[in-house]
C-alpha positions, 0 to 999 in steps of 0.5 A: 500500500502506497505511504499515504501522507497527512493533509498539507493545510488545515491547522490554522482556521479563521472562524465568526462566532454567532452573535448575530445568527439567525435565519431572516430569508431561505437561500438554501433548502435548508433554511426555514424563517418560521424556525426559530433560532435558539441563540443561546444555544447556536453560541454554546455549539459553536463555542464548543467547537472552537474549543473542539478544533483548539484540543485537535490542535488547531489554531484559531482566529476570529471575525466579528460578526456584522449585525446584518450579516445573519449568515457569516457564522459561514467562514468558509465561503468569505475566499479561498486561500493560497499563502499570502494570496486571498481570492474572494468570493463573490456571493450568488446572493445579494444577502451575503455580499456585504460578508465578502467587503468584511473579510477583505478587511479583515485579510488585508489586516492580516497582511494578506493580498486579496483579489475578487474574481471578475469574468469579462464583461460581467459589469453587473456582478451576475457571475458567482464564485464561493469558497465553499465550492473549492478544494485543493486535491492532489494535483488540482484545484477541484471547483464546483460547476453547480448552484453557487458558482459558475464556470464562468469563472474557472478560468479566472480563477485559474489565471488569478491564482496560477493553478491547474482547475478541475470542474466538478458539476455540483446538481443536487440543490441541498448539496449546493456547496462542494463542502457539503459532498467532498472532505479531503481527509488526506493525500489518497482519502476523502469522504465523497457524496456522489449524489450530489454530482453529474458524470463528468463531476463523478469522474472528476473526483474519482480521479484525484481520490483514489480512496474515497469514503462513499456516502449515500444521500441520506448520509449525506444529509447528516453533514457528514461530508462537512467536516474538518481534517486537523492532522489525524483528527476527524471533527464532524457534526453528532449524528453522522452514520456509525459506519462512517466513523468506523471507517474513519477509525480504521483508517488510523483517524480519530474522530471527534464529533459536536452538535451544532445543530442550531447551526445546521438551520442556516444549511451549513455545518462544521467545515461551512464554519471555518476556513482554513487560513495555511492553504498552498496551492503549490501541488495545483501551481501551473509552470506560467499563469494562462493568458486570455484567449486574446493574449491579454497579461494578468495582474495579481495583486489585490486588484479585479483581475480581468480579461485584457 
């Protein structure tokens, strides 16, 4: 059996505690407005998760919640990460965008750069990117095709971060983000709901994990494929499948489980809430950075990066 290494990123992670959390509109199947929020419970879970992620080894830092930002309990989705490098994401929902200007700041204090990904002649902001629908694995940036990004913007993406981009045809509408059906667990390993896929989306992934962990729908529906991989250390939402956990643990992983299930209402889990802060594309990087089919040179530096 080959060496199967570690994760190479997912001990530091930027996180938002609740403190305004609640669900004033239906983005997902999952939200419902006439289910009322318990937010002294949603700040218990979430407190317990944090110290969950601290005790695995993890670090953490915090954002403050914005009061009219109910959904930015979400980390994972305010940009994707590469070294001192951020691509923003651009909310499908006019909802959540004033997340994506909070974050900014809040990277740009953290000394990184940010770029906010922009396809060609999309001056009315219609094309979507969100972090959530992208994960480093193996030798590709594997990013969804589905309900909150488009494809549009694959290739901007790919030439803003210089890296090689796999689409993945997400389908299924409570899946919606790629966190909710892929879980890189290590270098060979991830936990995978295929369901949530099209054909060229399964082929996709089956190429670039040789050894996934399955889910079937109803599994899926547990969160389970929104979970966090901290070194050895599986954190996952309470109630997933016994039969996963197992198979987890006979992988040599430890699994440590959290209810926040207040915070499931939202229509995220344990990976929605963090976003992981020590991703390096390198395994991803092209040899040069692709140029428009026009010819047109890139910058990318903390600037909309368009086609020339």
């Amino acid at each position: 059996m080959p060496e199967t290494r570690p994760l190479s990123w997912g001990r530091r992670y930027l996180m938002c505690r609740p403190e305004h959390f609640r669900v004033d509109y239906a983005i997902n199947p999952w939200m419902d407005v006439d289910s009322p929020v318990d937010p002294d419970r949603a700040l218990a879970q979430w407190d317990t998760l944090e110290q969950t992620l601290v005790a695995a080894g993890a670090e953490v830092e915090r954002i403050a919640q914005l009061p009219d930002a109910p959904d930015m309990v979400y980390a994972m989705n305010y940009g994707l990460v590469d070294g001192d490098h951020v691509a923003l994401t651009r909310f499908r929902h006019a909802e959540r965008a004033v997340e994506a200007d909070a974050a900014e700041w809040w990277f740009a204090e953290a000394g990184l750069r940010t770029s906010r990904i922009v396809t060609a002649g999309d001056d009315a902001g219609v094309s979507a990117f969100e972090a959530g629908d992208a994960f480093l694995v193996g030798g590709a940036l594997l990013v969804a095709d589905g309900p909150r990004t488009d494809r549009t913007t694959h290739d901007v993406l790919s030439r803003t971060l210089g890296v090689r981009v796999a689409p993945v045809g997400v389908v299924h509408p409570a899946l919606y983000h790629l966190d909710l059906s892929l879980c890189p667990l290590d270098e060979r390993r991830a936990i995978v709901a295929p369901d949530a896929w099209d054909a060229a989306g399964r082929a996709t992934v089956a190429a670039h994990v040789p050894e996934p962990l399955v889910l079937d729908l109803d599994e899926a529906f547990t969160f389970a494929a929104n979970s966090v991989v901290v070194g050895d250390v599986v954190v996952m939402p309470a109630g997933v499948p016994v039969r996963v956990t197992r198979q987890l643990e006979r992988w040599g992983f430890t699994v440590a489980t959290v209810d926040v299930s207040e915070l499931h209402k939202g229509g995220g889990s344990v990976r929605c809430m963090t976003l992981p802060l020590d991703t390096v594309l390198d395994s991803a990087r092209l040899a040069t950075v692709p140029q428009s089919e026009t010819g047109g040179r890139r910058s990318r530096d903390g600037e909309e990066l368009v086609p020339a």
